[in-house]
C-alpha positions in Angstrom: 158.1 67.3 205.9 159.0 63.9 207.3 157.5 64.3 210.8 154.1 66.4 209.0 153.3 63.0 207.3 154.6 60.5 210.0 151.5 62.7 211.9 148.8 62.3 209.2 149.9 58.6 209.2 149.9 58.2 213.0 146.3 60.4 213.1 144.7 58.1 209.8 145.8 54.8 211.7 144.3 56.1 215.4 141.0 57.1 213.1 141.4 53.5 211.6 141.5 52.0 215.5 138.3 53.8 216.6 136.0 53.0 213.7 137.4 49.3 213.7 136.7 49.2 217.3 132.7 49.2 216.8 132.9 46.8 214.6 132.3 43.3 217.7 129.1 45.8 218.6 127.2 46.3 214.9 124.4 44.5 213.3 123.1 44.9 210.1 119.6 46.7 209.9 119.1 47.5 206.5 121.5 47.1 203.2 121.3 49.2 199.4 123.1 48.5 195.9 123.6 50.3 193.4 124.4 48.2 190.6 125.7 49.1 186.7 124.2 46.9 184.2 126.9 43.8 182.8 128.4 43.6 179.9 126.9 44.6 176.8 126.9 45.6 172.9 127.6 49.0 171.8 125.1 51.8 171.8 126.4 53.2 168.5 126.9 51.6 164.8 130.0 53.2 163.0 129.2 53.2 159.4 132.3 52.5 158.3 132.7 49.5 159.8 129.1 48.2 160.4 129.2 44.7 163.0 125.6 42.7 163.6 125.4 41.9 167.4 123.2 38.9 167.7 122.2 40.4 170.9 121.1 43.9 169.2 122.4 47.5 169.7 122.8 48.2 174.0 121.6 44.9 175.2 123.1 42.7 177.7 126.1 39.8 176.6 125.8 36.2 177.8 128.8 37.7 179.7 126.8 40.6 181.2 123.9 37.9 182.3 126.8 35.8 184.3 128.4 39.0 185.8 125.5 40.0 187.4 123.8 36.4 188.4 127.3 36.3 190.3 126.6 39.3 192.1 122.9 37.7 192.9 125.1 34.5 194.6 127.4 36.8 196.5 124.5 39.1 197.9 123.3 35.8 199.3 125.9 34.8 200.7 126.1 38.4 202.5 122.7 39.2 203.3 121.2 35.7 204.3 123.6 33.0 204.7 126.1 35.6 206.9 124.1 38.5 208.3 120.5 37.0 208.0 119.4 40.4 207.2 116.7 39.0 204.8 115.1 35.7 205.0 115.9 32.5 203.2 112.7 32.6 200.8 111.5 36.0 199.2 109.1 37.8 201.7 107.8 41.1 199.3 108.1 43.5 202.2 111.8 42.4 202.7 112.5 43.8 199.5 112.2 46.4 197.2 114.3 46.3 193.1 114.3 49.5 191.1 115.5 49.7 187.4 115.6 52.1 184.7 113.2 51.2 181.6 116.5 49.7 179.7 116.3 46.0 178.3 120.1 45.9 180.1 119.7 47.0 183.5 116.1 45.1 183.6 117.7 42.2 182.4 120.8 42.6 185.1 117.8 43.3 188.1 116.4 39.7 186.6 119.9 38.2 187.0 121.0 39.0 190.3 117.6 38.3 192.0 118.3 34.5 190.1 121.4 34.4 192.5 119.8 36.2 195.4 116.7 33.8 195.7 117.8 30.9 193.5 115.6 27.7 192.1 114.3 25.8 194.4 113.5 29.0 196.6 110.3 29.5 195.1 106.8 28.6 196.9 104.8 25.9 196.7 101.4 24.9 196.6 99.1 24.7 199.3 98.9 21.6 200.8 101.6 20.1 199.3 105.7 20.0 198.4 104.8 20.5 195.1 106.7 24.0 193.3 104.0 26.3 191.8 106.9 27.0 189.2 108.8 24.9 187.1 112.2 24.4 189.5 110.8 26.5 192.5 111.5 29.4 190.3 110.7 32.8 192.5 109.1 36.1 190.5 110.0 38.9 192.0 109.0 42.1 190.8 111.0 44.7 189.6 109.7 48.5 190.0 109.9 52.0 187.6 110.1 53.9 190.5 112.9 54.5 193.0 110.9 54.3 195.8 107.0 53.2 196.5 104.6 56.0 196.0 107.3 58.4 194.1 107.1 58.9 190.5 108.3 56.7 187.4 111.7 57.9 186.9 113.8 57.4 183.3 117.1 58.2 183.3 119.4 58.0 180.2 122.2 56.1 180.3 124.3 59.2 179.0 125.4 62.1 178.9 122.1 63.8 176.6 120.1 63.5 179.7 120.1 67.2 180.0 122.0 67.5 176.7 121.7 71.0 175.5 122.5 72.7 179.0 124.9 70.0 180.0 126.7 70.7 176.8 126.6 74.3 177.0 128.4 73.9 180.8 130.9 71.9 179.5 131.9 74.1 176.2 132.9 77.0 178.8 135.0 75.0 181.1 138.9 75.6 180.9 140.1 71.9 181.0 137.3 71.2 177.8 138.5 73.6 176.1 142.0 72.6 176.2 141.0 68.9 175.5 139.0 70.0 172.4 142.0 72.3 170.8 144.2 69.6 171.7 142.3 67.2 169.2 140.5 69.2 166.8 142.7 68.8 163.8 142.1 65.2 164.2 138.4 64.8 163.6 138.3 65.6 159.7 140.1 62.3 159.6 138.4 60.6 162.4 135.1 61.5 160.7 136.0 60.3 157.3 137.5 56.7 158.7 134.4 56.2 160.5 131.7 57.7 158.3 130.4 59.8 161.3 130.3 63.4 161.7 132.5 64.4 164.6 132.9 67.4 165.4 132.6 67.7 169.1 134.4 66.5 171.8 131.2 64.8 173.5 130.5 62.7 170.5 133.9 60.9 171.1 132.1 58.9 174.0 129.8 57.0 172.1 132.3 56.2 169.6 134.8 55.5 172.2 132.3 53.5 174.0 132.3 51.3 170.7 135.6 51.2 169.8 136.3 49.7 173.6 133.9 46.7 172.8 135.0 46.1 169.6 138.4 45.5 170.9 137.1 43.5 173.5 134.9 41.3 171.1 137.8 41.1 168.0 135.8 43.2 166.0 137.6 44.9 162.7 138.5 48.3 163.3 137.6 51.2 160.5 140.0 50.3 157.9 141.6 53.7 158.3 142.3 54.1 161.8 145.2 53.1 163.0 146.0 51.6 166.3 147.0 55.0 167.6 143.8 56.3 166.9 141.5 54.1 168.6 143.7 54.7 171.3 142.9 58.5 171.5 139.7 58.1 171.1 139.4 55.4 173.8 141.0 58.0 176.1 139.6 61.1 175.4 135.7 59.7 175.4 137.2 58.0 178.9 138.1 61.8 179.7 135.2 63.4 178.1 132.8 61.1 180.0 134.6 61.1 183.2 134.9 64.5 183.7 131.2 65.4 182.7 129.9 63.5 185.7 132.3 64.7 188.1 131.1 68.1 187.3 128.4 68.9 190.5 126.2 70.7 188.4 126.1 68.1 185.4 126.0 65.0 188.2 123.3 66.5 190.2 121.1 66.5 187.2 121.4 62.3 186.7 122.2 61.4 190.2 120.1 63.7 192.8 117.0 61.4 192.5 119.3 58.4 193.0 120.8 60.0 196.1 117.3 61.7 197.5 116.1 57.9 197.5 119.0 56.2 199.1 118.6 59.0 202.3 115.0 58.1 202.3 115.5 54.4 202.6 118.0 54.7 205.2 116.4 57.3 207.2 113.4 55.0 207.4 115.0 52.2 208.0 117.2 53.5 210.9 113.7 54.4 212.2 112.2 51.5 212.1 109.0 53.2 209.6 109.1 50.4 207.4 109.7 46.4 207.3 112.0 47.2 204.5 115.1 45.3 204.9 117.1 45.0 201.4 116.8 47.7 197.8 118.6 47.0 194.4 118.9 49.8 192.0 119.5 48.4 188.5 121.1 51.5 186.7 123.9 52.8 184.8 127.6 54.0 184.8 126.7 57.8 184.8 124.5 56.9 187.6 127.2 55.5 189.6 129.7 58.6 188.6 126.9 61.2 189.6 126.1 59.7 193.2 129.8 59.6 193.9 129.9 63.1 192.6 127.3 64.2 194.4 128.6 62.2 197.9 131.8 64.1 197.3 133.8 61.3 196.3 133.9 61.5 192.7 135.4 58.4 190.5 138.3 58.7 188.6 137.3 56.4 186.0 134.2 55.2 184.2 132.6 52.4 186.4 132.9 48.9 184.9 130.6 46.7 183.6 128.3 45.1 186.8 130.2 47.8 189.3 128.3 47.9 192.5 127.9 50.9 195.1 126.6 49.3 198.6 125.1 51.4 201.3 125.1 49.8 204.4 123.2 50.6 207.8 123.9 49.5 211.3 123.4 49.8 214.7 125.8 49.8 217.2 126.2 50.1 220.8 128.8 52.5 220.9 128.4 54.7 217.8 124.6 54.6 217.3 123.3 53.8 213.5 126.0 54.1 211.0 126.2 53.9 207.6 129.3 52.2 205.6 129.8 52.8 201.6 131.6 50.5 199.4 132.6 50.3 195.9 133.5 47.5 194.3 134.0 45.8 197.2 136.3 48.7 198.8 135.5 50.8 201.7 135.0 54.4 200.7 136.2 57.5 202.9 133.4 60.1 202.9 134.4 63.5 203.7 133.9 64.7 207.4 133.8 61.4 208.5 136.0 58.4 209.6 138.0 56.4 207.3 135.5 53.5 207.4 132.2 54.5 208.0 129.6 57.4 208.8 128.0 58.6 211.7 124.0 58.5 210.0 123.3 62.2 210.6 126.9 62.5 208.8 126.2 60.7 206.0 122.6 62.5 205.7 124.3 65.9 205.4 126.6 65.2 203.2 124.3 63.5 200.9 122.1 66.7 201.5 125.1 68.9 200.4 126.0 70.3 203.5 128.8 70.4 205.8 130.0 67.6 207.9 
């Protein structure tokens, strides 16, 4: 058993050597991210113990706005100040930011480009030094569509997108099943603590969802659940959510548009059809969890606030165009290819569904 894994080690760290060896020979033709929104209120009220968010219901914190203007300084630093893939003041056809039709992730699209082309980046007036905006500040627009020319795409933020046959999917699968049994008896007294009527195991995520910020913002709990049982809520909504969207068929329904578009920008970009050089997609934790899903490297856990899946293309002299994945700042290893990046046509079947 010893001298089986001392193999796989020595194989990994050789596959490690040849993809590391390219990296002298790459540049840096064309760049995606996928962004979840920052920090925000909950989505759901519980009766029971009713909380007024200054903010409103599902909108982005203070905290949420910083999260993401961070993001905005660190893609600067990346994609002009290091790699000079885009150019110090906005140029339109450099750039392209989708979001969906969500206060939140409109909002986080508006705070990153703050960090990406920041005051004093802005243009001025002809003939003079003078900003046209207060501050050089830079308007940049922000698209409903995923990709020029496609059509305005919404996508919810949950899992009722598709609810009725998602719900139906789920219902017959073993492991919900078990989960559901396993906590039945406890939402009579879930549903009378928090004045809502729970009776399913996917109306745990909202209230999960909830609970989670509440803690996170001191909010009183329902006077009648006890710490125990926010906790098993708090895990099985992380359960019931998590293992939705790493279902292929209830993933492909949220994330195939997302991963159609991505293939599209790099396959243009890797042949040089457009002038394109950068895309944000503003967009939500199912989102994330359903292009992972879909790229065969599903999450374990929901995406945090302001996660970011980056897509990254370059060419190289010895491996051709290649395309690198990251979340969260980690490299990801796709299947079929090596541990630190994709050959293109790799990366195009497997986000195709095929075989690599």
């Amino acid at each position: 058993m010893f001298s089986i894994q001392l193999k796989q080690l020595i194989v990994y760290v050789f596959l490690l050597l040849i993809s590391s060896s390219i990296y002298a020979n790459e540049t840096l033709i064309f760049a995606l991210d996928l962004i979840r929104h920052g920090d925000r209120t909950p989505l759901l009220t519980i009766p029971n113990a009713p909380h007024t968010w200054v903010e409103g219901m599902g909108q982005l914190t203070p905290l949420g706005m910083q999260q993401e203007w961070h993001h905005g300084i660190e893609f600067r630093k990346k994609y002009i100040d290091h790699s000079h893939l885009l150019p110090p003041r906005f140029q339109h056809d450099t750039l392209y930011v989708f979001s969906t039709n969500v206060d939140r992730t409109l909002m986080s699209a508006q705070a990153v480009l703050m960090g990406l082309y920041p005051l004093g980046t802005g243009p001025v007036l002809p003939g003079s030094r003078k900003p046209a905006l207060p501050r050089g500040y830079q308007p940049i627009p922000i698209h409903p569509k995923l990709m020029e020319g496609s059509s305005e795409i919404m996508v919810d933020n949950d899992i009722t997108h598709g609810k009725q046959e998602a719900l139906r999917y789920l219902a017959s699968q073993p492991a919900w099943i078990q989960k559901t049994q396993e906590l039945q008896n406890k939402f009579p007294a879930w549903s009378a603590a928090t004045g809502l009527s729970l009776t399913g195991l996917h109306q745990l995520v909202a209230l999960a969802d909830t609970l989670y910020i509440d803690q996170l913002y001191h909010v009183p709990m329902p006077a009648h659940l006890s710490a125990e049982d926010v906790k098993q809520i708090v895990a099985a909504g992380s359960w019931a959510f998590v293992t939705a969207f790493q279902t292929k068929e209830i993933a492909t329904i949220v994330g195939s548009p997302f991963v159609t578009a991505i293939t599209s920008y790099i396959q243009n970009a890797s042949q040089q059809k457009t002038p394109l050089k950068y895309v944000l997609l503003s967009a939500h934790d199912d989102t994330i969890m359903s292009v992972m899903t879909i790229l065969q490297a599903p999450l374990d856990a929901p995406p945090p606030y302001a996660s970011d899946v980056n897509f990254s293309l370059f060419k190289t002299d010895t491996a051709g165009d290649i395309v690198k994945v990251t979340y969260n700042g980690k490299p990801v290893a796709l299947r079929g290819c090596l541990p630190t990046y994709c050959a293109l046509a790799q990366f195009i079947a497997l986000a195709a569904g095929g075989r690599v």
